[in-house]
N, CA, C and O atoms as CSV, one atom per row, in Angstrom:
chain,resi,resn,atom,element,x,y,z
A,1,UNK,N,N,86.870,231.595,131.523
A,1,UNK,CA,C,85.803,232.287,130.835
A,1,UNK,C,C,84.542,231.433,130.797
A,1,UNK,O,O,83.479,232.048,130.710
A,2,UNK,N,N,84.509,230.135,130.848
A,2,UNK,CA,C,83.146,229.413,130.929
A,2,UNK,C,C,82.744,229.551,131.956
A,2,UNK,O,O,81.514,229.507,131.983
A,3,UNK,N,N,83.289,229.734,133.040
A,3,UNK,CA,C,82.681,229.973,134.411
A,3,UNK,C,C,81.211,230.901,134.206
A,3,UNK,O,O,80.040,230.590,134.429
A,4,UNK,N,N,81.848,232.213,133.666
A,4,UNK,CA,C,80.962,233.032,133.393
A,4,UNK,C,C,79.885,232.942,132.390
A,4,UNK,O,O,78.898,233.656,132.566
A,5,UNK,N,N,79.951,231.914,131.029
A,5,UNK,CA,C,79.406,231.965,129.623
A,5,UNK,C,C,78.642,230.973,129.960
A,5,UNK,O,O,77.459,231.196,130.216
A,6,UNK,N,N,79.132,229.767,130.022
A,6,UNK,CA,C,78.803,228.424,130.434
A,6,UNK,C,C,78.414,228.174,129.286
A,6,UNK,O,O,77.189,228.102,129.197
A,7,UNK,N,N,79.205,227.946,127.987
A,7,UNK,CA,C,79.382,227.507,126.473
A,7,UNK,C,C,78.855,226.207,126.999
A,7,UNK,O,O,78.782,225.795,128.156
A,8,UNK,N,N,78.447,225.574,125.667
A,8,UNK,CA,C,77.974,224.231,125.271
A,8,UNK,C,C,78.197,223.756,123.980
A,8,UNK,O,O,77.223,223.390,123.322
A,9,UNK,N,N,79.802,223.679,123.308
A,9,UNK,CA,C,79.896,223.180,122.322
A,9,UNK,C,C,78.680,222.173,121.741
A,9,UNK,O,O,78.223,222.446,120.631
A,10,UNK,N,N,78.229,221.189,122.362
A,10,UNK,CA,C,77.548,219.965,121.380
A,10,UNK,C,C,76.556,221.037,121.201
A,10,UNK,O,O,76.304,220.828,120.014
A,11,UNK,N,N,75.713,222.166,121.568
A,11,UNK,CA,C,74.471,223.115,121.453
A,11,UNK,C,C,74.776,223.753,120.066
A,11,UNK,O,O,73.898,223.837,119.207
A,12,UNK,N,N,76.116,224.225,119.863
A,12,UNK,CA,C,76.544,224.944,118.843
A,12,UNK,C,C,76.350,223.979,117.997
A,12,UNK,O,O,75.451,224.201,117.186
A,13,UNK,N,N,76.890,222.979,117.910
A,13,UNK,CA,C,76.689,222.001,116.509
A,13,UNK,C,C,75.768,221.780,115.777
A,13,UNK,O,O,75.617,221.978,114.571
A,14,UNK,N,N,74.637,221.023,117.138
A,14,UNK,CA,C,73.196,221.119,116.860
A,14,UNK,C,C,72.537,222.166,115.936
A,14,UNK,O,O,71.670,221.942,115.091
A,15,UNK,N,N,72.922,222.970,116.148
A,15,UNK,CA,C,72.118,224.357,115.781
A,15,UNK,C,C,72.536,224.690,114.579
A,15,UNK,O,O,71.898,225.630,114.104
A,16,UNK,N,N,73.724,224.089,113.630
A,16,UNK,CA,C,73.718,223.794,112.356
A,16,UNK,C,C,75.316,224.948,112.540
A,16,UNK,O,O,75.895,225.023,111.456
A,17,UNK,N,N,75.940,225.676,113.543
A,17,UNK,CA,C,77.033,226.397,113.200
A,17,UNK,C,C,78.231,226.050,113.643
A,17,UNK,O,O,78.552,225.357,114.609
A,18,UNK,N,N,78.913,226.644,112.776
A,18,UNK,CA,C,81.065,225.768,112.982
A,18,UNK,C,C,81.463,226.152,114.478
A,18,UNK,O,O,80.947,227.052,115.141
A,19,UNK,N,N,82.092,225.620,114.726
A,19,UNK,CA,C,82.487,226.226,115.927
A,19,UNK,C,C,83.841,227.023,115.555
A,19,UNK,O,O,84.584,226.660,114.643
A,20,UNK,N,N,84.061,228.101,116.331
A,20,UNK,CA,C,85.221,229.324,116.105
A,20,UNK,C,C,86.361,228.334,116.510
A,20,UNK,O,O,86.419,227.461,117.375
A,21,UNK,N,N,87.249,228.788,115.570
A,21,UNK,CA,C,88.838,227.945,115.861
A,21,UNK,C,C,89.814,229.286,116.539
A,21,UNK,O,O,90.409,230.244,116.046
A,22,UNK,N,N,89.649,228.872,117.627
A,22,UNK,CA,C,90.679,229.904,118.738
A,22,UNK,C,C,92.608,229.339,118.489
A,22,UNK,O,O,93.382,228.508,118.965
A,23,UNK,N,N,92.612,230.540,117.343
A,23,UNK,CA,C,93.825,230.727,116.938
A,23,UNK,C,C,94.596,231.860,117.689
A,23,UNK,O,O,94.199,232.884,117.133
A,24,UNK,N,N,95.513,232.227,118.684
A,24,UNK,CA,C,96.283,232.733,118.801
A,24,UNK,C,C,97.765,233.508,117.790
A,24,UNK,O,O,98.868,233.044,117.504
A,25,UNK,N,N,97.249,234.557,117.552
A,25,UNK,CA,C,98.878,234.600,116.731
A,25,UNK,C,C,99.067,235.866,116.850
A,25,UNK,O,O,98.299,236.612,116.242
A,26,UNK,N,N,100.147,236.435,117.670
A,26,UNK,CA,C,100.882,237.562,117.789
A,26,UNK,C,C,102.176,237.661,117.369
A,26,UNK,O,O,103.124,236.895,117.540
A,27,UNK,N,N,102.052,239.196,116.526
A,27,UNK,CA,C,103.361,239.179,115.886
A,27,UNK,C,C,104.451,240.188,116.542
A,27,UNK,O,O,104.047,241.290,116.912
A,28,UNK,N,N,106.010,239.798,116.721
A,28,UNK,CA,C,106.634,240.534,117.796
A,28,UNK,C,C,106.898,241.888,117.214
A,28,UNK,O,O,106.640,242.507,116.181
A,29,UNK,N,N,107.537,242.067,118.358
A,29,UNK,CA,C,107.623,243.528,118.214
A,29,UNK,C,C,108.539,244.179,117.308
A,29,UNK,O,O,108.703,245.396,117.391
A,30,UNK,N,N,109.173,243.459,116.419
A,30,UNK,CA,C,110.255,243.898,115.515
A,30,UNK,C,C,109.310,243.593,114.643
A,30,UNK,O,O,108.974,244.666,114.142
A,31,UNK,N,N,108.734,242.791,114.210
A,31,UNK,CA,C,107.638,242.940,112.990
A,31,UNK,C,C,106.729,244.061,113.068
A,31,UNK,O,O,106.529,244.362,111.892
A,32,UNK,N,N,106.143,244.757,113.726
A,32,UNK,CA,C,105.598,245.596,114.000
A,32,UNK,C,C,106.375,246.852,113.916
A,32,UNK,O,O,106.180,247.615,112.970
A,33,UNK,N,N,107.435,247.185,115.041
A,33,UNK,CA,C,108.241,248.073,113.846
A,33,UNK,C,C,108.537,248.106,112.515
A,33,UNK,O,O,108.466,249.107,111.803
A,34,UNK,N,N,108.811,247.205,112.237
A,34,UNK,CA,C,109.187,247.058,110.877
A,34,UNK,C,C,107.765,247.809,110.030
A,34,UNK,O,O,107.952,248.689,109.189
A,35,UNK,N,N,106.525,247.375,110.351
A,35,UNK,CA,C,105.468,247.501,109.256
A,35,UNK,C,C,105.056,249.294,109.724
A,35,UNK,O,O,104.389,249.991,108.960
A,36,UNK,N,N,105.507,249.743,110.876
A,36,UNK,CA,C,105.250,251.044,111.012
A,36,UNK,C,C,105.936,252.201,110.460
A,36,UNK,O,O,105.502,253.250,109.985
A,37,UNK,N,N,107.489,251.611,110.695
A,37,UNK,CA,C,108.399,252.038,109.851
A,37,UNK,C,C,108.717,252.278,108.091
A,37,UNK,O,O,109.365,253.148,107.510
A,38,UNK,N,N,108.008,251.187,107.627
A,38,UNK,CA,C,107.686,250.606,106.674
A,38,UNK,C,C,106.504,251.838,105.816
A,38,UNK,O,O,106.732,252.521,104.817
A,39,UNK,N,N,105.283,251.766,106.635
A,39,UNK,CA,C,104.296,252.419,106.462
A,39,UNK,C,C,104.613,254.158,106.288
A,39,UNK,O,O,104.236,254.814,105.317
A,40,UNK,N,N,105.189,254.568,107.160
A,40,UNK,CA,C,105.590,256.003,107.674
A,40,UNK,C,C,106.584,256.360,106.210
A,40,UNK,O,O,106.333,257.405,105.609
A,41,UNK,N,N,107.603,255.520,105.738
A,41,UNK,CA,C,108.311,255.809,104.310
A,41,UNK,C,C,107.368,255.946,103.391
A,41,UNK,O,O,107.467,256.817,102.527
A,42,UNK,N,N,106.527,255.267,103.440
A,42,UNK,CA,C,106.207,255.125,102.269
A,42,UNK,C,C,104.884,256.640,102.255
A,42,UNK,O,O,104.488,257.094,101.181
A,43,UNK,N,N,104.395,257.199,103.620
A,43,UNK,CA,C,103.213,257.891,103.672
A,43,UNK,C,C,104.158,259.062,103.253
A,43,UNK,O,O,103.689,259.843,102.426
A,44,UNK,N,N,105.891,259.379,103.877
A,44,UNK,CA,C,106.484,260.556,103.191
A,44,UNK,C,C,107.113,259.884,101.799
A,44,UNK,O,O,108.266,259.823,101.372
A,45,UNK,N,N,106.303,259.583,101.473
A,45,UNK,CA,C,107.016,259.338,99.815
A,45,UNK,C,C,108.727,259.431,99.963
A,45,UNK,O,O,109.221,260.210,99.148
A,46,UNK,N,N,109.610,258.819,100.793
A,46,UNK,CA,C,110.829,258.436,100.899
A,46,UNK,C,C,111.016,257.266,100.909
A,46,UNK,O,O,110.274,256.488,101.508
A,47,UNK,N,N,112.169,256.872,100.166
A,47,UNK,CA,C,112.739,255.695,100.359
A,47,UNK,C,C,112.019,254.523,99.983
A,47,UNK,O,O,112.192,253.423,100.508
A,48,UNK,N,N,110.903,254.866,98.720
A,48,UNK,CA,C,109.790,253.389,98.492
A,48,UNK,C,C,110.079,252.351,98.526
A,48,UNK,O,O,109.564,251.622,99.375
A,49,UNK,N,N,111.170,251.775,97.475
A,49,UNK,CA,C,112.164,250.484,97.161
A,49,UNK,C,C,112.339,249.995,98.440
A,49,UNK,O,O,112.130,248.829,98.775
A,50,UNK,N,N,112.670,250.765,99.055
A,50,UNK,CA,C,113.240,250.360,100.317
A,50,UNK,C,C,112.016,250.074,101.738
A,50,UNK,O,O,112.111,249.380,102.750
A,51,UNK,N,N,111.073,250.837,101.294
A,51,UNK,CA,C,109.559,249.848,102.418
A,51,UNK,C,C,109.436,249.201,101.725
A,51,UNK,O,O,109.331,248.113,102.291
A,52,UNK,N,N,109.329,249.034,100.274
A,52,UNK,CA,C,108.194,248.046,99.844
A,52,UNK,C,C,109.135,246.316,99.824
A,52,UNK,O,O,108.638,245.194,99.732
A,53,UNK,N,N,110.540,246.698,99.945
A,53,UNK,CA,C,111.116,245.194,100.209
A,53,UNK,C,C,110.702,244.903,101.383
A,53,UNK,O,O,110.270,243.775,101.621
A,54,UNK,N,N,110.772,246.048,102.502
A,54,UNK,CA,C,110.767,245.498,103.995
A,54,UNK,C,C,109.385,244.913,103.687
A,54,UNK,O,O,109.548,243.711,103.478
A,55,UNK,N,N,108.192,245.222,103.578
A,55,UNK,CA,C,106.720,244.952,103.861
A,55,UNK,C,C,106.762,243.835,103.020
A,55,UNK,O,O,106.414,242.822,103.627
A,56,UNK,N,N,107.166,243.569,101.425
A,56,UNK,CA,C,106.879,242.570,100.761
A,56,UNK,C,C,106.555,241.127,101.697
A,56,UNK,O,O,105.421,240.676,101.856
A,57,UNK,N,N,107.558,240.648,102.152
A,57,UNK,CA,C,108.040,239.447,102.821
A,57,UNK,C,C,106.797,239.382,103.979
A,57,UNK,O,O,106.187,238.312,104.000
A,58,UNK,N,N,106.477,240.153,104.692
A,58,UNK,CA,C,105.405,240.199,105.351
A,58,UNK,C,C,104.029,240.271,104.900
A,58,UNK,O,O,103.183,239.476,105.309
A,59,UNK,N,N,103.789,241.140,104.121
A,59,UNK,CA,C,102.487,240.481,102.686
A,59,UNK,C,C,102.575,239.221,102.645
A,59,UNK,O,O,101.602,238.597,103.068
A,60,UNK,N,N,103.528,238.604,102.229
A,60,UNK,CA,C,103.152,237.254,101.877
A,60,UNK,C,C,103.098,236.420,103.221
A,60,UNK,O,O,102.352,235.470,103.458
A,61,UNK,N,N,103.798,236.833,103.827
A,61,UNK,CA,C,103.369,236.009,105.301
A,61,UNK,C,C,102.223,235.742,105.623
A,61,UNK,O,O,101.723,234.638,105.837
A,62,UNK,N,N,101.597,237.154,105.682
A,62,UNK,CA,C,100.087,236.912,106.643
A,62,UNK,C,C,98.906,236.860,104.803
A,62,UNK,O,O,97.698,236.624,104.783
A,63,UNK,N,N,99.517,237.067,103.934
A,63,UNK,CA,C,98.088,236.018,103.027
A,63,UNK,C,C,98.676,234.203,103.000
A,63,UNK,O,O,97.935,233.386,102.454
A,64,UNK,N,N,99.686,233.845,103.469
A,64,UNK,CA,C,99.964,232.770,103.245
A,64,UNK,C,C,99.718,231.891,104.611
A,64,UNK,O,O,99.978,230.691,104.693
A,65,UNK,N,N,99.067,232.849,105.871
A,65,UNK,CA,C,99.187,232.497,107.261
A,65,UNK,C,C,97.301,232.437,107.307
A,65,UNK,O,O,96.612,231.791,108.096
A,66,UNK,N,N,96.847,233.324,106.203
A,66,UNK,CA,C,95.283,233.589,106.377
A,66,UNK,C,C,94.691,232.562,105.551
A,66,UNK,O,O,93.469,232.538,105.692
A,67,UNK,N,N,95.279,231.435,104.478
A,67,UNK,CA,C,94.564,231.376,103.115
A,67,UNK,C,C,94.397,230.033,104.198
A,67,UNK,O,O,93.718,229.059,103.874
């Protein structure tokens, strides 16, 4: 991708701004079921107790993955 941009980190600094922290993070595909699955109970008002354990654990994941 610099080929094309031709970035200059030390330019960014200069110029008084952070530089972006290129974090990668993908979540698999069973987490993702899970939160769709999750989501879909809870939009037919079935089975709440039962999304809101699945999703809990993942709430706290990603505010504890973001803070």
């Amino acid at each position: 991708m610099d080929f094309f941009i031709h970035s200059d980190a030390s330019a960014q600094r200069s110029r008084g701004t952070v530089p972006r922290r290129d974090v990668r993070f993908e979540i698999s595909p069973g987490v993702s079921g899970l939160q769709v699955i999750s989501g879909a109970l809870l939009l037919i008002n079935r089975y709440v107790p039962l999304a809101l354990t699945i999703l809990g654990p993942i709430i706290v994941n990603i505010s504890c993955f973001m803070a």
